[in-house]
C-alpha positions as CSV (number, residue, x, y, z in Angstrom):
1,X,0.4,22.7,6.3
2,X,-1.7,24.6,9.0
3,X,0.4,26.9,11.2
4,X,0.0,26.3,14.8
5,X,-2.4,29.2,15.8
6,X,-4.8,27.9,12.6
7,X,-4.7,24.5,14.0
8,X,-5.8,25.6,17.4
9,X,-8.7,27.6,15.5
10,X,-9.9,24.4,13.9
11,X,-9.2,22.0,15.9
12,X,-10.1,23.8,19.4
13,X,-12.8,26.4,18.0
14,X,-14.3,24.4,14.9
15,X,-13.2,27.7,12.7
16,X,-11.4,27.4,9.3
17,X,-10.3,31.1,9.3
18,X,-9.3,34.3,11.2
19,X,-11.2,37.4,10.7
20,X,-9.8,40.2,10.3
21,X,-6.8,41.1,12.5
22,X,-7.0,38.3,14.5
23,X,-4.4,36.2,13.1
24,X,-2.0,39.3,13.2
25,X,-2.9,39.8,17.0
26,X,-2.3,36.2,17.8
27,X,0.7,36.1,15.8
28,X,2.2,39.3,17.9
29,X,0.5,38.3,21.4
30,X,2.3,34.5,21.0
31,X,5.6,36.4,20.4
32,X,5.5,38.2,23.6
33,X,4.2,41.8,22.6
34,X,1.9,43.6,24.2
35,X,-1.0,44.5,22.2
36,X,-4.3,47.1,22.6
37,X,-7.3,45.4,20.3
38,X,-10.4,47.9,19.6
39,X,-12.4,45.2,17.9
40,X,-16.6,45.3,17.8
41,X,-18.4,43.7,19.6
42,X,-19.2,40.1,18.3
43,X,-15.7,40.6,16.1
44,X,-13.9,37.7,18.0
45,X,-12.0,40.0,20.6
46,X,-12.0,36.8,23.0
47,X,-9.7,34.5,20.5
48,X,-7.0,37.3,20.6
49,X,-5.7,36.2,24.0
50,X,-7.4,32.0,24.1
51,X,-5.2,31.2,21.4
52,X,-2.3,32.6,22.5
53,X,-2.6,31.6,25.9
54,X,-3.3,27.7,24.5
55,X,0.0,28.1,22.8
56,X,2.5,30.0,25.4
57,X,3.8,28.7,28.7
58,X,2.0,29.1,31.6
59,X,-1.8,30.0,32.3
60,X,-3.2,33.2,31.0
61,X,-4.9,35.5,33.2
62,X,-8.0,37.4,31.8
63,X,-8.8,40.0,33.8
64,X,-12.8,41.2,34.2
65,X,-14.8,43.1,35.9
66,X,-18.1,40.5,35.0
67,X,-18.3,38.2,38.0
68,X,-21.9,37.2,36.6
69,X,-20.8,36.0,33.3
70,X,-17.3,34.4,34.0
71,X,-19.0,31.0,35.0
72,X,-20.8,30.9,31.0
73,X,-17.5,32.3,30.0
74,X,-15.5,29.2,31.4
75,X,-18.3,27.0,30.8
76,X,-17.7,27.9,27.4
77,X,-14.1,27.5,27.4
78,X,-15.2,23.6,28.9
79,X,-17.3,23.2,25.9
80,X,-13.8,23.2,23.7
81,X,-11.7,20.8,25.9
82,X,-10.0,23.8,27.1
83,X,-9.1,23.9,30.7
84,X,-10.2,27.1,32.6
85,X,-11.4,28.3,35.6
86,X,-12.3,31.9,37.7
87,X,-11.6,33.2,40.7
88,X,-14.5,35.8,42.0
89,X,-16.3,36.2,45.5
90,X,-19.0,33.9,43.7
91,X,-16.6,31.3,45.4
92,X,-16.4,29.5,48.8
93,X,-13.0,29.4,50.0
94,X,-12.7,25.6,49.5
95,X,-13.5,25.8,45.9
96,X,-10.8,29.1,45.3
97,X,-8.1,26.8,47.0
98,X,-8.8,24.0,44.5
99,X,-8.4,27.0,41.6
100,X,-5.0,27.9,42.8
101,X,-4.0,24.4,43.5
102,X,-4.7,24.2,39.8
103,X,-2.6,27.1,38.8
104,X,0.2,25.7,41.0
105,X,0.2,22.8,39.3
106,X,-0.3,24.0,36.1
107,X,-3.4,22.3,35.0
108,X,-5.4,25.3,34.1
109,X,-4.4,27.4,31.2
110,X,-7.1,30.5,31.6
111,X,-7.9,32.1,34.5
112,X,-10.9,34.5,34.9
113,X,-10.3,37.1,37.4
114,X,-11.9,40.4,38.9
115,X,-10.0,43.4,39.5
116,X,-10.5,43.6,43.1
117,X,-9.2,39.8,43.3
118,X,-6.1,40.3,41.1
119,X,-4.9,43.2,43.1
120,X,-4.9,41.2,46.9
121,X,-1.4,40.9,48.1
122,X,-2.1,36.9,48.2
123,X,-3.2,36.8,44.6
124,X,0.0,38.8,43.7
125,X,2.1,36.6,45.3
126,X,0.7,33.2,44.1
127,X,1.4,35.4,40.6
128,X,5.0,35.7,41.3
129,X,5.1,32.3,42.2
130,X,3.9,30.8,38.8
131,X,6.0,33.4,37.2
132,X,8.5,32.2,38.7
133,X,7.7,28.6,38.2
134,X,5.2,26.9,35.3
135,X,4.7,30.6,33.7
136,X,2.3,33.2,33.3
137,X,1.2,33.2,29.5
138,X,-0.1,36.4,28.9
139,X,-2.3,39.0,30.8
140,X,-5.6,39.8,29.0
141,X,-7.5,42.9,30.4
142,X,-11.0,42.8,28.9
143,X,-13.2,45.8,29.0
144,X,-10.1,48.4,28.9
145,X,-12.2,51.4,28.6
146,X,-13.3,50.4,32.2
147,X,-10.2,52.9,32.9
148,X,-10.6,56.1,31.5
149,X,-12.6,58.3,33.8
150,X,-14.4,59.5,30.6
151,X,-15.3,56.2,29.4
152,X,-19.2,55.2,30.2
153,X,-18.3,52.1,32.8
154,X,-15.0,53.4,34.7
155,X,-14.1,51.7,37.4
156,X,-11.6,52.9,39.7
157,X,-9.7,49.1,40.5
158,X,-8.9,49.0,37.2
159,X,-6.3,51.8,37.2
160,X,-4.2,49.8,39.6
161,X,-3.7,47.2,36.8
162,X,-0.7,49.5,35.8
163,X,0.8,46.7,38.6
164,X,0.8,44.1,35.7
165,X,3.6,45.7,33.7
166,X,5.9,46.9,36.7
167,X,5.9,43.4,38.3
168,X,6.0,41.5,35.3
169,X,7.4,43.0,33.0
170,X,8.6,40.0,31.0
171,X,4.7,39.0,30.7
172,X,3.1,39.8,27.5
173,X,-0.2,42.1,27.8
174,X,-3.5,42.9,25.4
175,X,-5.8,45.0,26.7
176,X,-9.2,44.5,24.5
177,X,-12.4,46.9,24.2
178,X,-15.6,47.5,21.7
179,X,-15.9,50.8,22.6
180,X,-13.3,53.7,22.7
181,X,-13.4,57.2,21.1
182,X,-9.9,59.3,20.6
183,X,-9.4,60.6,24.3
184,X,-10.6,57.5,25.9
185,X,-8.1,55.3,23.4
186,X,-5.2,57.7,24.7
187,X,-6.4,57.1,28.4
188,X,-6.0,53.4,28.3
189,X,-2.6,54.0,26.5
190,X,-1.7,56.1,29.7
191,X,-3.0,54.5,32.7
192,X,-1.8,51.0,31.5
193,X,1.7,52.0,30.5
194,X,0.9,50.9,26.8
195,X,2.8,53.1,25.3
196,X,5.2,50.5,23.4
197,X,1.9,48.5,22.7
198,X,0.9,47.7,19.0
199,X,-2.5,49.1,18.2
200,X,-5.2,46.6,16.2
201,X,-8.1,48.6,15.4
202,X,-10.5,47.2,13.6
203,X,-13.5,49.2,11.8
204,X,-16.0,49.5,14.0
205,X,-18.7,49.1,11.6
206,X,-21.3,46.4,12.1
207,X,-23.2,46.2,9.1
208,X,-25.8,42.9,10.4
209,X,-27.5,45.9,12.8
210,X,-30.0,47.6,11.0
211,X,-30.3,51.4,12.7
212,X,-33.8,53.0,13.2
213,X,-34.2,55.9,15.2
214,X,-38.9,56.4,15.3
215,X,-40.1,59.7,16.9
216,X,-41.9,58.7,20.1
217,X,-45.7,59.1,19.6
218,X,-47.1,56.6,22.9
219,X,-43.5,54.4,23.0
220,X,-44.4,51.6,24.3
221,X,-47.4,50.7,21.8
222,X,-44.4,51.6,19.1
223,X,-42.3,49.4,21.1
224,X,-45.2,46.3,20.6
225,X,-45.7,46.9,17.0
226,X,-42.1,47.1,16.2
227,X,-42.0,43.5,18.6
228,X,-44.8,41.7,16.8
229,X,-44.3,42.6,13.2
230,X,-40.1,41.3,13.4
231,X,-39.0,39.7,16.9
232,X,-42.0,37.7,17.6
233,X,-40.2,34.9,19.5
234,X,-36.7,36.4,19.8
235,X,-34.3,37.3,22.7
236,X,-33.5,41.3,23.2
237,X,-33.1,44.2,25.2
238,X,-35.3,47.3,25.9
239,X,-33.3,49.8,27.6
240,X,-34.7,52.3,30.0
241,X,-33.5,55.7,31.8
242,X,-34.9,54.8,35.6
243,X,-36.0,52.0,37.4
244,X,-39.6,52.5,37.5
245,X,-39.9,52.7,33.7
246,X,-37.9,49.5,34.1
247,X,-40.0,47.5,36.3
248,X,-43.2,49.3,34.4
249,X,-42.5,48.6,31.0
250,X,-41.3,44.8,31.8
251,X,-44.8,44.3,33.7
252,X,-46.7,45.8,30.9
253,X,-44.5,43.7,28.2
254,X,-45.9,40.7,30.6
255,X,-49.3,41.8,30.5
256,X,-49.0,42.4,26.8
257,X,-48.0,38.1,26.6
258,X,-44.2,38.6,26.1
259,X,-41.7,36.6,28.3
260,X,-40.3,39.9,30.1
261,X,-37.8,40.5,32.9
262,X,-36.4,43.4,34.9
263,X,-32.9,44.3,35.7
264,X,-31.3,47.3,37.2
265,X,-29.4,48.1,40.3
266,X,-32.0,48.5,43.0
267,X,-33.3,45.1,42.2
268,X,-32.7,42.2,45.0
269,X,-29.7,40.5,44.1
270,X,-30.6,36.9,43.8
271,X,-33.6,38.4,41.3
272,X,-31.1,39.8,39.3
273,X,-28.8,37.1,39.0
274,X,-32.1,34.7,38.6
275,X,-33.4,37.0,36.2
276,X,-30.1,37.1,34.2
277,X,-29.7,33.6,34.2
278,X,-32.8,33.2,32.6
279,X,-31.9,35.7,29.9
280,X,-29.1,33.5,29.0
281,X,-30.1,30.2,28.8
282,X,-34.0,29.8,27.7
283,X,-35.1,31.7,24.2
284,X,-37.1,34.4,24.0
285,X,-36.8,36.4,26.6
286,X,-36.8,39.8,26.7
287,X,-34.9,42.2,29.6
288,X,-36.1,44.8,30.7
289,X,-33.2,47.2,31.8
290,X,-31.1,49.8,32.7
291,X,-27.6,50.0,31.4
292,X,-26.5,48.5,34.3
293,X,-27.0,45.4,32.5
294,X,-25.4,44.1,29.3
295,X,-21.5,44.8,29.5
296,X,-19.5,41.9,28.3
297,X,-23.0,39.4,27.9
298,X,-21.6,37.0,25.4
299,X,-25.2,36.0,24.7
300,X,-24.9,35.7,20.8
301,X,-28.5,35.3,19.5
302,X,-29.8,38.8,21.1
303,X,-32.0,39.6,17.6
304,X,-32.6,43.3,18.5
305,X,-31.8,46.1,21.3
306,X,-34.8,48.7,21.6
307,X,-34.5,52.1,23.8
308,X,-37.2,53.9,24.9
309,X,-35.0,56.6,26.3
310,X,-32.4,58.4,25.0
311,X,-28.8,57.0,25.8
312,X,-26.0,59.3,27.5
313,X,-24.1,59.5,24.2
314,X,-22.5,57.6,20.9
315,X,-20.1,55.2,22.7
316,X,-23.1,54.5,25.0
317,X,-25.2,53.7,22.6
318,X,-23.3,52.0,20.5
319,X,-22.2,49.7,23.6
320,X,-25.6,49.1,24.1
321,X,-26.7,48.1,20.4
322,X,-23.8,45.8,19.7
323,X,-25.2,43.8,21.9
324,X,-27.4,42.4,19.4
325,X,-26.5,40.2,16.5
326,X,-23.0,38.8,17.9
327,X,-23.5,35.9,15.6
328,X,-23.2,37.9,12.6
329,X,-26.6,37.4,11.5
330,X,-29.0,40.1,10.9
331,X,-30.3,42.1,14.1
332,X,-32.2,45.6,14.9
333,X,-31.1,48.5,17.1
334,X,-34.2,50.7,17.6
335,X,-35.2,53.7,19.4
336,X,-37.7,56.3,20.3
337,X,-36.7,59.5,21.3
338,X,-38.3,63.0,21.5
339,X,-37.4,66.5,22.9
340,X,-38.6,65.6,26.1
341,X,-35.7,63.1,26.5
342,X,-33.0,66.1,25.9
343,X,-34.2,67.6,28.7
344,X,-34.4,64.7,30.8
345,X,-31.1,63.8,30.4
346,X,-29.5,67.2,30.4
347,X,-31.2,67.7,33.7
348,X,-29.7,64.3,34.5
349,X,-26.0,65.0,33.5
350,X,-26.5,68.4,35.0
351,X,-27.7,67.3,38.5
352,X,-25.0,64.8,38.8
353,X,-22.0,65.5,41.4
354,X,-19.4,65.4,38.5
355,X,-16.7,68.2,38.0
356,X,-17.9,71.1,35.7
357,X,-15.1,69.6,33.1
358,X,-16.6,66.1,33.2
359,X,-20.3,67.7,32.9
360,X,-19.1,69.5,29.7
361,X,-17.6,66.7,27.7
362,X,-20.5,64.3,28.9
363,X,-22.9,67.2,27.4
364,X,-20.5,67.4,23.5
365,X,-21.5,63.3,23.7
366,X,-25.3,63.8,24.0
367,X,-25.1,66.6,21.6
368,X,-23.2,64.1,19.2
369,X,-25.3,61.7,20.2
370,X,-28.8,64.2,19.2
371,X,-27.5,64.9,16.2
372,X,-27.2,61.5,15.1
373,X,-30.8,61.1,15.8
374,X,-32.0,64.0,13.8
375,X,-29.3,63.2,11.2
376,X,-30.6,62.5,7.1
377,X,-27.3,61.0,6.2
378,X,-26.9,57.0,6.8
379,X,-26.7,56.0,10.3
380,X,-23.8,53.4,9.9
381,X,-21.9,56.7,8.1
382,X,-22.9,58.8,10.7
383,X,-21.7,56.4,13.7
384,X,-18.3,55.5,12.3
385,X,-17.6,59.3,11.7
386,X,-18.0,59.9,15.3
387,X,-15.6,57.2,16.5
388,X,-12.8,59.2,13.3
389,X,-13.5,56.7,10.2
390,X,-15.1,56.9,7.2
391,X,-17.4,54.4,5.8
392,X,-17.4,53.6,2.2
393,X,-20.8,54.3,1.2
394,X,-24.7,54.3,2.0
395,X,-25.2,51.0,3.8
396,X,-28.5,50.4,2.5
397,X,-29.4,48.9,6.6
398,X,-30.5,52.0,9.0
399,X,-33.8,54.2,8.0
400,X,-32.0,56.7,6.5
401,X,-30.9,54.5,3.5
402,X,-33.9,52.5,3.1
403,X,-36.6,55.7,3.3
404,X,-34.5,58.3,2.4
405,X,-36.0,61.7,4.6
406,X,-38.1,64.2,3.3
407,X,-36.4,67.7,4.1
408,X,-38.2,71.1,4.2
409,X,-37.1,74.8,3.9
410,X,-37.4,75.7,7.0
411,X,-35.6,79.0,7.0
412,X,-39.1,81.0,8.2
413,X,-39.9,78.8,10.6
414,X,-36.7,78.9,12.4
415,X,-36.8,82.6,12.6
416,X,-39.9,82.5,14.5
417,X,-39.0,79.9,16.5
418,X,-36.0,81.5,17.5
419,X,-37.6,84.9,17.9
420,X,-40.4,84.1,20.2
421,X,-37.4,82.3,22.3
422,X,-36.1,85.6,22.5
423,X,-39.0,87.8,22.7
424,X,-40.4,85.4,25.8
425,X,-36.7,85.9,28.0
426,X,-35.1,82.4,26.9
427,X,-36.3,81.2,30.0
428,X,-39.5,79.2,29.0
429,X,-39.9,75.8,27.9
430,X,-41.0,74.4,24.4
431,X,-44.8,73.7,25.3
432,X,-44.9,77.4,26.5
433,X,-43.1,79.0,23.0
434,X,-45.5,76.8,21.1
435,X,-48.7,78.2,22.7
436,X,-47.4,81.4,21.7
437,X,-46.7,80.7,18.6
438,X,-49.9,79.2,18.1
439,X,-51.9,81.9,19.9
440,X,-53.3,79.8,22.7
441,X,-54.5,82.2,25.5
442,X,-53.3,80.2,28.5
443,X,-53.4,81.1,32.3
444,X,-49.6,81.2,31.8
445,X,-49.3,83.2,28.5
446,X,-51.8,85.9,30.5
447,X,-49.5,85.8,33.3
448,X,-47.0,86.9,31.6
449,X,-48.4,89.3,29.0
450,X,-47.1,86.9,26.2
451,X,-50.0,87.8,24.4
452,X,-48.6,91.5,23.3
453,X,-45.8,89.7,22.3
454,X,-44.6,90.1,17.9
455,X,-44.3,86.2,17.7
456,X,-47.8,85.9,19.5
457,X,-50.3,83.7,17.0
458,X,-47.9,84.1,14.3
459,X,-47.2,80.0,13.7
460,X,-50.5,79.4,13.3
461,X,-50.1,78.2,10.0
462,X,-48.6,75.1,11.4
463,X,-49.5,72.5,14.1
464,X,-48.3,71.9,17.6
465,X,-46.4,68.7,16.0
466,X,-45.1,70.5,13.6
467,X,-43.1,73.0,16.2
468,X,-42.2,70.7,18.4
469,X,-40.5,69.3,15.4
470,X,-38.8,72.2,14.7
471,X,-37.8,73.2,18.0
472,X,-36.6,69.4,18.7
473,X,-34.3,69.5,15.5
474,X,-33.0,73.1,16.3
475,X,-32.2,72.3,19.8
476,X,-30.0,68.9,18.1
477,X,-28.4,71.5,15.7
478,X,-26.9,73.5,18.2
479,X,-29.0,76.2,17.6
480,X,-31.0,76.2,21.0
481,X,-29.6,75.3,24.2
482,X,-31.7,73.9,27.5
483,X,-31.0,75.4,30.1
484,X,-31.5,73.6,33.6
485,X,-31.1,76.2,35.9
486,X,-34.2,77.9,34.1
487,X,-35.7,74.5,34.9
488,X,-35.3,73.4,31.1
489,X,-35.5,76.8,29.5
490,X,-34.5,77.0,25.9
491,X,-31.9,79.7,25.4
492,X,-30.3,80.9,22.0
493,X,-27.0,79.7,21.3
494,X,-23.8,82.1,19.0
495,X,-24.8,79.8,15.9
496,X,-28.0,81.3,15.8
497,X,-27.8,84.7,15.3
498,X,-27.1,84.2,11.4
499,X,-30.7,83.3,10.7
500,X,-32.4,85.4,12.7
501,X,-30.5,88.1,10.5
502,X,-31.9,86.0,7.4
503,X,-28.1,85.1,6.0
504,X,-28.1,81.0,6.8
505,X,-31.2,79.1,5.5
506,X,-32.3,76.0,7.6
507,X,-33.4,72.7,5.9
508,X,-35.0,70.2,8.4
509,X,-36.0,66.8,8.6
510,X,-39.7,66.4,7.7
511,X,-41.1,63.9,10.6
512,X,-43.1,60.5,9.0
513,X,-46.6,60.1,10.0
514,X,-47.0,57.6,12.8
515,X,-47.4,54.5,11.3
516,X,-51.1,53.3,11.7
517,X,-51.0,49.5,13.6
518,X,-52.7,47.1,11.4
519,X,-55.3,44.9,12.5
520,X,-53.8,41.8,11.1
521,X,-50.6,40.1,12.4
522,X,-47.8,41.6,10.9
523,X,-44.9,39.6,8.6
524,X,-41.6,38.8,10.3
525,X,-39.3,41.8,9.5
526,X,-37.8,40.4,5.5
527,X,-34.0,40.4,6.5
528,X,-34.6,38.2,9.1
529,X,-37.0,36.0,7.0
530,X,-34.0,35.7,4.5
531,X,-31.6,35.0,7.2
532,X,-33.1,32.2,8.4
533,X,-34.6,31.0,5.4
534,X,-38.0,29.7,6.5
535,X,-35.8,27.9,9.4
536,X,-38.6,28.9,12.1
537,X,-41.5,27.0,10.0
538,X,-39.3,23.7,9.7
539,X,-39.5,20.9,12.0
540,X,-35.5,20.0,11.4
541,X,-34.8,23.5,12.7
542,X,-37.1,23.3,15.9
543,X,-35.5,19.5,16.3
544,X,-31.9,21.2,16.3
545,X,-32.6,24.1,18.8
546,X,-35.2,21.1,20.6
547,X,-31.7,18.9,21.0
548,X,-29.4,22.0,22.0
549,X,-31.9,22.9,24.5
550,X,-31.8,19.2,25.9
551,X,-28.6,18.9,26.1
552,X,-27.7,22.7,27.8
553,X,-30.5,21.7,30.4
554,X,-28.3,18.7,31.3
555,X,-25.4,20.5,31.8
556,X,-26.9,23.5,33.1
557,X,-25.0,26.0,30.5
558,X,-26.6,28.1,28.4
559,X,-27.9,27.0,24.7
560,X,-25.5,28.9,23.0
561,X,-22.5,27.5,24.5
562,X,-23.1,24.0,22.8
563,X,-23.8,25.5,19.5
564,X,-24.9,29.0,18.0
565,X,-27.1,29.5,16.1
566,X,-25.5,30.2,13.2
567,X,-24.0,26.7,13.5
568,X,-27.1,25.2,13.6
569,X,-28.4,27.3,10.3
570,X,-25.4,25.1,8.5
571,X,-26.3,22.1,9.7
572,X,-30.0,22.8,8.7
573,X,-28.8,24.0,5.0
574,X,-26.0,21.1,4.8
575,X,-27.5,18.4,6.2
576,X,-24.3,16.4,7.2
577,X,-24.4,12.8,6.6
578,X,-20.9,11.7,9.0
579,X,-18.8,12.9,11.5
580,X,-16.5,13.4,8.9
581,X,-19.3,16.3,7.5
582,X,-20.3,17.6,10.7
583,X,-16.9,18.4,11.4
584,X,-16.6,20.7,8.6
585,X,-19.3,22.7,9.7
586,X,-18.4,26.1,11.5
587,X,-18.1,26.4,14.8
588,X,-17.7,22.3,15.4
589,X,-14.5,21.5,16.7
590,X,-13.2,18.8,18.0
591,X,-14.3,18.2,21.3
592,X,-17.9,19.5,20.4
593,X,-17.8,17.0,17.5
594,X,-16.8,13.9,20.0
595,X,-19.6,15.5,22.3
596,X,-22.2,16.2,20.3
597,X,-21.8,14.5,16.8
598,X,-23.8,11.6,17.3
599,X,-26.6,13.7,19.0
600,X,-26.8,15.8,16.5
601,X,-26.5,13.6,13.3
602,X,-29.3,11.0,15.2
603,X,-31.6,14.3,14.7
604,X,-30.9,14.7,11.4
605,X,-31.5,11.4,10.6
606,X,-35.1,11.0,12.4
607,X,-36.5,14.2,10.7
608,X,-35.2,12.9,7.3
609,X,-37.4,9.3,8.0
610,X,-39.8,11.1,9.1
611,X,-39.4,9.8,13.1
């Protein structure tokens, strides 16, 4: 016989098993402990505190700092029979009264709120009423790294949550993120009083993204062949530094015939709500954005997140790509990068109005963050190291693995790059040192007398590619430093005094030709040919999505909050015949099945006669 917490799984959630920790989390949550989940994203974080607030007393309140996303989020929730509501600004007042007369009466049993909401001496006291009265189930705080002031989203409302444990104290609490690094992990401890809290954390590895890291050589053409040969018709992200590239690069993706948006801060408003509303519920769209879009989308069936900068560092970056493949099937993450995005972002972090203790650790991330760029070993490996665990072996899904890199001795070159750093007053930049090295008599190189210089024309033997190569990896190695106050100077770092002295070789990556952009249409990336099996080419799977688009329109919610995807792929391979079939298919619970089983069976069944 099925415990109750499994029952609710099936019954609610159409799912026949936990994964992972879950069932250990719910278990501990439903007993009244307080719990801090580090779980991917895409690893089921949300069920940790549904289930248990379906079977405590009370309504649970899940605290969020997404206003835009807690309507799918309940919407969702609807979807399952489950009773649920939020309470934002989005609101008119007549509509949040009708929300607390629900909690009051106890007819809701999750409760979306913001921050900035929560913490209103009303909202408080409505809490102490239900605690007083029907119950409070359970607090959930999503996004916990929101509170650590090195985390890469802090917000400042979120360290009065601390309010939670000293006024309800009898209330159990889980505080859930995808994204948290040692001193961040210890923050949230702190400034939520978690200290008695039991820690879940599950491995951060998510082995459907497959890592590629391209050296950028014209991005955004690398950006279009990378689109056309694997996500011809798929949803994603592009990521982008500033707001022009962002509103450039989603006009040129337009121009180019892709269904592109913008998003970033300085956008209207209503264009960015509009614009992220579309994202959600149509298919194929592509956002163009900044990183001030993405945190907490629930959008399952993103099939790839591309940058064309560099990100600010390793938890940033992985934020970002675990965005794509929240379904569990197969998904991309990749990224152009080159030396002139050090630099940009250095100057960036430098020029910013943060302490001088906060500007150092946010400089050790984009250092981790470089070196896992230039890195040989396997990117999952790499990733998982940074965040303090090990992964069990090459994971045959990032570049790395699947066209293992070329190295070089590099030991000579390094000394002359290096020297003529030196020699010049490590206060140049790289496209200076390489004329040097080259020998290019330059207006700049005269102005300076660079051309007496030892190191003057003695890389000739090499290309300008080939040096900015070098210098690129030597700066990620630690070996070179920019310096902004020289106006992105290179300047020799402690490390590098063994190789100028000839005791420490140097072994470098050997950059890949840029690969040429054929002239034919290019296949659909393999993994995700195997994935969906030749789904795109039958009619049964365009008459699924055809009938899930239908009847999201209707309701205005987004596609995937009738059925994902990978829902859709079982009904496709099974081909259920009854309700009594359909119900065994994942992700088709009970109230989906009453909803939607007939629907979705009458498709089956015309595509099968040929209708």
């Amino acid at each position: 016989m099925q415990n109750p917490a499994q029952q609710i799984l099936r019954d609610t959630f159409g799912y026949t098993t936990f994964r992972g920790a879950q069932q250990h989390i719910v278990e501990h949550v439903v007993a009244g402990g307080d719990a801090l989940v580090l779980m991917p994203t895409g690893g089921g974080k949300s069920l940790c505190y549904q289930i248990p607030a379906l079977m405590r007393d009370g309504v649970g309140i899940v605290v969020s700092p997404l206003i835009a996303l807690m309507q799918d989020q309940v919407d969702a929730l609807k979807q399952l029979g489950v009773s649920a509501a939020f309470l934002n600004s989005s609101l008119d007042a007549q509509t949040a009264r009708e929300v607390m007369r629900q909690m009051r009466t106890g007819e809701l049993k999750l409760l979306y709120v913001a921050p900035e909401r929560l913490m209103t001496q009303g909202f408080l006291e409505l809490l102490d009423e239900l605690n007083e009265g029907n119950g409070i189930a359970l607090f959930a705080i999503d996004e916990a790294h929101c509170v650590s002031q090195w985390g890469h989203d802090f917000r400042p409302e979120y360290r009065a949550l601390t309010v939670l444990h000293e006024r309800f104290s009898n209330v159990p609490r889980i505080a859930l993120t995808a994204t948290a690094d040692a001193p961040t992990r210890a923050e949230i401890i702190e400034r939520l009083q978690l200290e008695q809290a039991q820690q879940f954390v599950s491995s951060f590895d998510r082995p459907n993204i497959r890592y590629r890291v391209a050296l950028k050589d014209n991005a955004r053409k690398q950006l279009q062949t990378f689109l056309e040969a694997e996500h011809p018709d798929d949803a994603g992200i592009v990521y982008c530094l500033s707001r022009k590239k962002v509103e450039e690069t989603a006009a040129w993706l337009k121009e180019q015939g892709w269904d592109a948006l913008p998003y970033h801060a300085g956008l209207d408003a209503g264009v960015r709500s509009k614009n992220q509303s579309r994202f959600l519920r149509e298919e194929g769209v592509i956002m163009v954005a900044t990183v001030a879009f993405g945190m907490g989308i629930d959008k399952p069936n993103v099939r790839f997140v591309a940058h064309l900068d560099l990100p600010k560092s390793m938890e940033g970056y992985y934020q970002e790509t675990g965005r794509a493949g929240r379904d569990g099937l197969p998904a991309n993450a990749w990224m152009a990068y080159g030396l002139g995005d050090v630099v940009s972002m250095r100057q960036m972090l430098l020029s910013g109005d943060s302490p001088e203790e906060r500007k150092r650790v946010e400089l050790q991330k984009l250092d981790a963050l470089l070196g896992f760029c230039e890195s040989t070993e396997c990117r999952h490996q790499t990733l998982l190291r940074y965040f303090g665990e090990e992964h069990p072996g090459a994971c045959k899904e990032c570049d790395n693995c699947l066209s293992p890199v070329d190295t070089w001795d590099a030991t000579q070159a390094a000394q002359m790059a290096l020297s003529c750093v030196y020699r010049t007053g490590q206060r140049f930049g790289v496209a200076h040192l390489i004329d040097v090295l080259l020998g290019k008599l330059t207006p700049k190189i005269e102005q300076f007398n660079h051309q007496q210089l030892s190191t003057f024309g003695i890389g000739k033997a090499m290309v300008q590619a080939q040096w900015s190569s070098v210098y690129r990896q030597l700066v990620a190695a630690g070996f070179i430093s920019v310096d902004m106050e020289a106006y992105g100077g290179l300047k020799l770092t402690e490390i590098s005094r063994p190789i100028l002295r000839g005791e420490q070789e140097v072994w470098l990556r050997r950059d890949a030709e840029p690969v040429k952009r054929s002239s034919s249409k290019p296949e659909r990336g393999s993994r995700l040919r195997e994935a969906f099996a030749g789904a795109n080419d039958d009619p049964l799977w365009q008459a699924l999505k055809a009938k899930r688009m239908e009847l999201a329109r209707e309701q205005g919610v987004p596609p995937y909050v009738i059925f994902h995807d990978s829902t859709l792929l079982e009904m496709l391979n099974r081909k259920p015949q009854s309700l009594t079939d359909m119900g065994l298919i994942s992700g088709v619970g009970q109230s989906k099945l009453t909803k939607y089983g007939d629907d979705f069976l009458q498709v089956l069944e015309d595509v099968a006669s040929g209708k």
